[in-house]
C-alpha positions in Angstrom: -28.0 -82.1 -51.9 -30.9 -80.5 -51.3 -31.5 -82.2 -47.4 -28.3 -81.4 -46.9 -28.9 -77.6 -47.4 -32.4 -78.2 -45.4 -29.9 -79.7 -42.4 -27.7 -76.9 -42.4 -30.6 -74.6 -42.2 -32.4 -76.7 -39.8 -28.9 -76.6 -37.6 -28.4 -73.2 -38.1 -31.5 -72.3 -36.8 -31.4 -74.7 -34.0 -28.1 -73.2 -32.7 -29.0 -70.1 -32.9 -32.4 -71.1 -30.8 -30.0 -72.6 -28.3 -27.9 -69.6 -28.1 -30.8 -67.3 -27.3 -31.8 -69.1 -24.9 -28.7 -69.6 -22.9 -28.2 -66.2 -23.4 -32.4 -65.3 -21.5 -31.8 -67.4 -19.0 -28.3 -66.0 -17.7 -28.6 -62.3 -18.9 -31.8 -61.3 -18.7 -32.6 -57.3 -18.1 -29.9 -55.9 -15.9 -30.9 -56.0 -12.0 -31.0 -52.4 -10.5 -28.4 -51.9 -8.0 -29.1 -52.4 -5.0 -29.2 -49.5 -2.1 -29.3 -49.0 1.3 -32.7 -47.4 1.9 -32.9 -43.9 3.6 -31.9 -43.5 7.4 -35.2 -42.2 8.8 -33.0 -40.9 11.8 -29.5 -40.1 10.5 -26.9 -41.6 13.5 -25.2 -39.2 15.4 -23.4 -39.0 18.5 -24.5 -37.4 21.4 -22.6 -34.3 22.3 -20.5 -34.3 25.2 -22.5 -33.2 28.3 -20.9 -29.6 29.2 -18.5 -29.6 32.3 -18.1 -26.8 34.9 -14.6 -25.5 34.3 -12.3 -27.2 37.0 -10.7 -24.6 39.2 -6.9 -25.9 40.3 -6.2 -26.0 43.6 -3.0 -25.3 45.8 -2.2 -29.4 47.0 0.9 -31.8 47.2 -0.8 -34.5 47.1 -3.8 -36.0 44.3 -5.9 -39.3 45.4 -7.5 -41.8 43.3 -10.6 -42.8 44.2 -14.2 -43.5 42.2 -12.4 -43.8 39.2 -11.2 -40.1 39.5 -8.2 -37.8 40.6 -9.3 -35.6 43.1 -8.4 -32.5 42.9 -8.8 -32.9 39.4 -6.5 -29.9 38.5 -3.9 -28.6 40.8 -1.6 -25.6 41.0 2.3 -25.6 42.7 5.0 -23.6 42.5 8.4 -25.2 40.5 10.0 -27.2 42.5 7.2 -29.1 44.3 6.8 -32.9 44.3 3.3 -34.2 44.0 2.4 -37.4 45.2 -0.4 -39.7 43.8 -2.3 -42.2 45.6 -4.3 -44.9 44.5 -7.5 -45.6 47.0 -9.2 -47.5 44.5 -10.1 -51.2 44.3 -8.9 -51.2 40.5 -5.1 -50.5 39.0 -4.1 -47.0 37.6 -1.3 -44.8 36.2 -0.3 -41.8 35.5 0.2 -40.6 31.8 1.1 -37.7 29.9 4.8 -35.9 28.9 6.6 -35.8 31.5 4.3 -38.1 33.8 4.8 -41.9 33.3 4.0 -43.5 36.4 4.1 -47.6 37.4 0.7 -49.0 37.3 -0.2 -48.3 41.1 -2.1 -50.9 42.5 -4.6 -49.9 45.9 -3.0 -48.1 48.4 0.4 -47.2 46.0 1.6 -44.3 45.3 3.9 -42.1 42.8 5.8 -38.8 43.4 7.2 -36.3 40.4 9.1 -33.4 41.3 7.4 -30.5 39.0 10.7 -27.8 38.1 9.8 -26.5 34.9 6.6 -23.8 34.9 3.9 -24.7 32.7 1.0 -26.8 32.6 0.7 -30.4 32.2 -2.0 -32.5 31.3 -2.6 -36.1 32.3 -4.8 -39.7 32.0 -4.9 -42.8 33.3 -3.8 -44.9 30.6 -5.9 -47.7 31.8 -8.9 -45.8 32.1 -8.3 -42.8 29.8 -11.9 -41.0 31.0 -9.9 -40.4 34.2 -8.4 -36.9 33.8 -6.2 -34.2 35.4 -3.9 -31.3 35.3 -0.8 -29.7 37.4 -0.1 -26.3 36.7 3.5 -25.0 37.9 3.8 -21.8 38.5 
């Protein structure tokens, strides 16, 4: 009986061996997490380069050309039509409540008939840089 008690021992011993050393090689000391290191230059965007405040001016008539509406920002009286015309090699539109023009393609154009005073702001949906405003007086 007595190397059957020195087995179980022996066993016992060499099981819990085993189990400590399963237990070393998966566990080990908990890994630190892991961190992005410090931004040495925090990212920011640049701020918007400031823009001379566009004065409108009296016209019936706004081209597209250079990527831009020139005059930018024009002024009728209710009742006026304006007419847009594309002089640019690439496709624009008008957009903004109540504008929604076709896409005008070089050498297009688009009337609207302005009857309600206020003032209305506008893009190119295509190329939403380009900017403009009608104010109806």
């Amino acid at each position: 009986m007595r190397s059957c008690a020195r087995t179980s021992t022996y066993l016992g011993t060499l099981s819990a061996a085993v189990a400590l050393a399963t237990l070393a090689a998966c566990g080990g000391p908990p890994a630190a997490p892991v961190v992005a290191p410090p931004a040495e230059h925090p990212m920011s965007m640049p701020a918007p380069a400031a823009t001379a405040a566009v004065q409108p001016v009296a016209a019936s008539t706004v081209t597209i050309a250079n990527f831009a509406f020139s005059p930018a920002a024009v002024t009728v009286p209710a009742g006026t039509t304006l007419t847009w015309t594309n002089n640019d090699s690439a496709p624009h539109d008008i957009s903004g409540e109540p504008l929604h023009s076709p896409t005008l393609s070089r050498g297009q154009t688009w009337s609207y008939t302005f009857s309600k005073a206020g003032t209305y702001g506008y893009i190119c949906s295509i190329h939403p840089n380009m900017t403009g405003s009608v104010t109806v007086t």
